[in-house]
C-alpha positions in Angstrom: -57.1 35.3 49.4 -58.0 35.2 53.1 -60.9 36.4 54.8 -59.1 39.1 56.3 -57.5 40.4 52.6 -61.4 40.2 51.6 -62.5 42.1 54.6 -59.4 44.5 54.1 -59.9 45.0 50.0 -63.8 45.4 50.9 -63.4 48.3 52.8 -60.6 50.0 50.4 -63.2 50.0 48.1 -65.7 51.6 50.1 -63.5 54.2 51.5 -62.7 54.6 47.7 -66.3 55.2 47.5 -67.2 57.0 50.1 -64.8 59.8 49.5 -65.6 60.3 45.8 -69.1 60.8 46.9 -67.8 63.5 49.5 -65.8 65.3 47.5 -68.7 65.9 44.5 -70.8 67.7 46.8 -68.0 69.7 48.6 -68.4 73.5 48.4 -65.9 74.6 45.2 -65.9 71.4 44.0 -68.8 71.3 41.5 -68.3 72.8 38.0 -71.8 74.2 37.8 -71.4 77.8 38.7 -74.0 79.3 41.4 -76.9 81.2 39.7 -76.2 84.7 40.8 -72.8 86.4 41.4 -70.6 85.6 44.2 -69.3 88.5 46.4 -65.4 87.9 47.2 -65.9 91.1 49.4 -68.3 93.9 50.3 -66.4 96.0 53.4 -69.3 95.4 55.7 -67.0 93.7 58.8 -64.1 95.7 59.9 -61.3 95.9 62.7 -61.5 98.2 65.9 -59.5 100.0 63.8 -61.5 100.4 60.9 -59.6 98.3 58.6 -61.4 95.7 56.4 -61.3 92.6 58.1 -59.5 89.7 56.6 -57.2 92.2 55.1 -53.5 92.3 55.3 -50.2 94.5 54.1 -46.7 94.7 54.5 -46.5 97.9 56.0 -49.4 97.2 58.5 -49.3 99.9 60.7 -50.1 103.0 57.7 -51.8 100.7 55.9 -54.6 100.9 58.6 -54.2 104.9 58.5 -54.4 105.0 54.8 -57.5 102.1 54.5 -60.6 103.1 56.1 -63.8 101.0 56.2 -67.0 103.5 55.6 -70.3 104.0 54.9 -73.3 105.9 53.2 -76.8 104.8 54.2 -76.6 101.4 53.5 -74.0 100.9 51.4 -70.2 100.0 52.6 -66.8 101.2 51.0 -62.9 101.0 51.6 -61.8 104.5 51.7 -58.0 104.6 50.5 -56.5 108.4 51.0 -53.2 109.0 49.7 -52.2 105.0 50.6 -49.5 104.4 47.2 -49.3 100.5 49.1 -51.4 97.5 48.8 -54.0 95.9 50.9 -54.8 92.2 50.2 -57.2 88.9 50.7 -56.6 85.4 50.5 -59.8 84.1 49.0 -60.3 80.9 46.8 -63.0 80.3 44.3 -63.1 78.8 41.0 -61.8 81.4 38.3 -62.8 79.4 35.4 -66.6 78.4 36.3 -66.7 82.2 37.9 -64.4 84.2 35.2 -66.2 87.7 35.9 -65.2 90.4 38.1 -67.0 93.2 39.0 -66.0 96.2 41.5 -66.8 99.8 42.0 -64.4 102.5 42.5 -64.9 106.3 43.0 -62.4 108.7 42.5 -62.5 111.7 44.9 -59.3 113.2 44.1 -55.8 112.8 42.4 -52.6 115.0 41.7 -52.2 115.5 38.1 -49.1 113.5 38.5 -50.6 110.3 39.9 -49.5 106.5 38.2 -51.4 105.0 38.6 -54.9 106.2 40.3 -55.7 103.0 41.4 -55.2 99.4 40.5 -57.3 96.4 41.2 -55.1 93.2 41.5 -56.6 89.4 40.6 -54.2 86.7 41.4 -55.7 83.4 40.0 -52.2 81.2 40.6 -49.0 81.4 42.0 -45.2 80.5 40.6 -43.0 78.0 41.8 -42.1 80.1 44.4 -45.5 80.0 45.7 -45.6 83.6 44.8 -49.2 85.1 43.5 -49.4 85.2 39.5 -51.6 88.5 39.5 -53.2 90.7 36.7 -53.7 94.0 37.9 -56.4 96.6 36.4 -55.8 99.9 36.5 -57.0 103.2 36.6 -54.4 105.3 35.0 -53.7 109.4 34.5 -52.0 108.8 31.4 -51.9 105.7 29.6 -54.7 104.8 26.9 -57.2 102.4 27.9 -56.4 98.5 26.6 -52.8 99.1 26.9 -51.3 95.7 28.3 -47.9 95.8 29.6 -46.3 91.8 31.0 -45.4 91.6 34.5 -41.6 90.6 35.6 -40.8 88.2 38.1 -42.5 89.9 41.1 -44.4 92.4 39.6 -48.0 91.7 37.8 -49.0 92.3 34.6 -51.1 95.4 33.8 -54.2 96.0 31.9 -55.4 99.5 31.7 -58.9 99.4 32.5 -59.6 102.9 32.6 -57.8 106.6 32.2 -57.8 109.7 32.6 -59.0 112.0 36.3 -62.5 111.9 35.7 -65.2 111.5 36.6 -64.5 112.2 39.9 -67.6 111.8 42.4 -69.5 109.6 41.0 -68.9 105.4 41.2 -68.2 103.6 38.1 -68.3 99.7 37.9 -66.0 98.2 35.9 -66.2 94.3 34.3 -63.5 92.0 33.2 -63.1 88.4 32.3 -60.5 88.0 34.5 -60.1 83.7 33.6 -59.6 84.7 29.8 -57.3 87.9 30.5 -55.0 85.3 32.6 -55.1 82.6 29.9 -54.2 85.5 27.7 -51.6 87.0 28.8 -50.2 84.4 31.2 -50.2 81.4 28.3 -51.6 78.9 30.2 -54.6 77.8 32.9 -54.9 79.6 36.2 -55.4 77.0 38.9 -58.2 75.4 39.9 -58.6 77.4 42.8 -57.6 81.8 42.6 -55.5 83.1 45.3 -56.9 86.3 46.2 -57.2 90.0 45.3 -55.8 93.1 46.4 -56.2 96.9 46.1 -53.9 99.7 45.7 -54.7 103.6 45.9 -52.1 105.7 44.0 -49.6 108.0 45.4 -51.4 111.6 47.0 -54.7 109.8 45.2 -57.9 109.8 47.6 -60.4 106.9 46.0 -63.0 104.7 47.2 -63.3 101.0 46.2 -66.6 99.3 46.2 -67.8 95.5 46.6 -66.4 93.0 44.7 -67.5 90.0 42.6 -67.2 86.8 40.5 -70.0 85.0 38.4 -70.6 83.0 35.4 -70.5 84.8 31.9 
């Protein structure tokens, strides 16, 4: 071998090297999870508008009627009033070393027709479409609590979280596993890295949806 095929295989391997070492102390990329929980979102930066920043929806322009960024003393919430449409973030994080999710969510008011009051959507993966594999939890009027129904092709599966109108007034928090309801349902391992979340106010419903977070069990 050459000197310059020495020189050239020398610094492969400390390229090699270099980027292992890089990518160990990248945020994301340790398996440790942090010590405290991780807030994916807490409503405290909004638009002009007063939509939640970083937020999206197909139908855009009611979305930012129906989705309303407020506040009480120092706490922050997403007012949704009668917005039967979704709201979403893209935000990664690791869904196996951070499987819990917690939100808030306080119901102010629903028809006694409403399905559902209120879902909260986790998509840890997409499909081969690049479409988001999601789980939703729901708030339902009707259906018991536990009841799992499978998603079809574009529609998530649903886990009924909570049911029933009440209480209204007053925030609950709610807290899943959302890594082994995935693995459950889904049959296999999320990615490495979740896609993002979304939230959806039923049809005439008026609800509030508190900050959001992941941690370790």
């Amino acid at each position: 071998m050459s000197p310059d095929d020495w020189r050239r295989a020398l610094a492969r391997v400390v390229y090699a090297v270099f980027t292992s070492l890089v990518l160990l102390v990248l945020p994301g990329t340790s398996v440790t999870a942090p010590a405290g929980p991780v807030v994916l979102e807490d409503f405290k930066a909004k638009t002009v508008d007063g939509f939640p920043q970083d937020w999206k929806a197909q139908r855009s322009a009611s979305a930012q009627q129906a989705y309303q960024v407020q506040s009480e003393g120092d706490s922050t919430f997403l007012a949704a009033r009668k917005a039967d449409q979704r709201v979403y973030k893209r935000i990664a994080w690791d869904p196996k070393a951070l499987p819990i999710l917690t939100w808030r969510w306080r119901l102010k008011s629903a028809p006694a027709e409403a399905e559902p009051i209120a879902a909260v959507f986790v998509s840890l993966d997409t499909d081969l479409m690049v479409i988001p594999v999601a789980n939703k939890y729901v708030w339902s009027g009707t259906k018991a609590k536990g009841t799992v129904k499978e998603g079809g092709f574009f529609d998530a599966s649903e886990i009924v979280q909570r049911t029933g109108p009440q209480p209204v007034g007053e925030w609950v928090e709610e807290r899943v596993n959302a890594y082994e309801d995935f693995k459950r349902i889904h049959k296999h391992e999320p990615a490495e890295k979740a896609w993002g979340i979304s939230l959806l106010g039923g049809p005439g419903v008026e609800i509030d949806f508190g900050p959001i977070a992941v941690s370790a069990p």
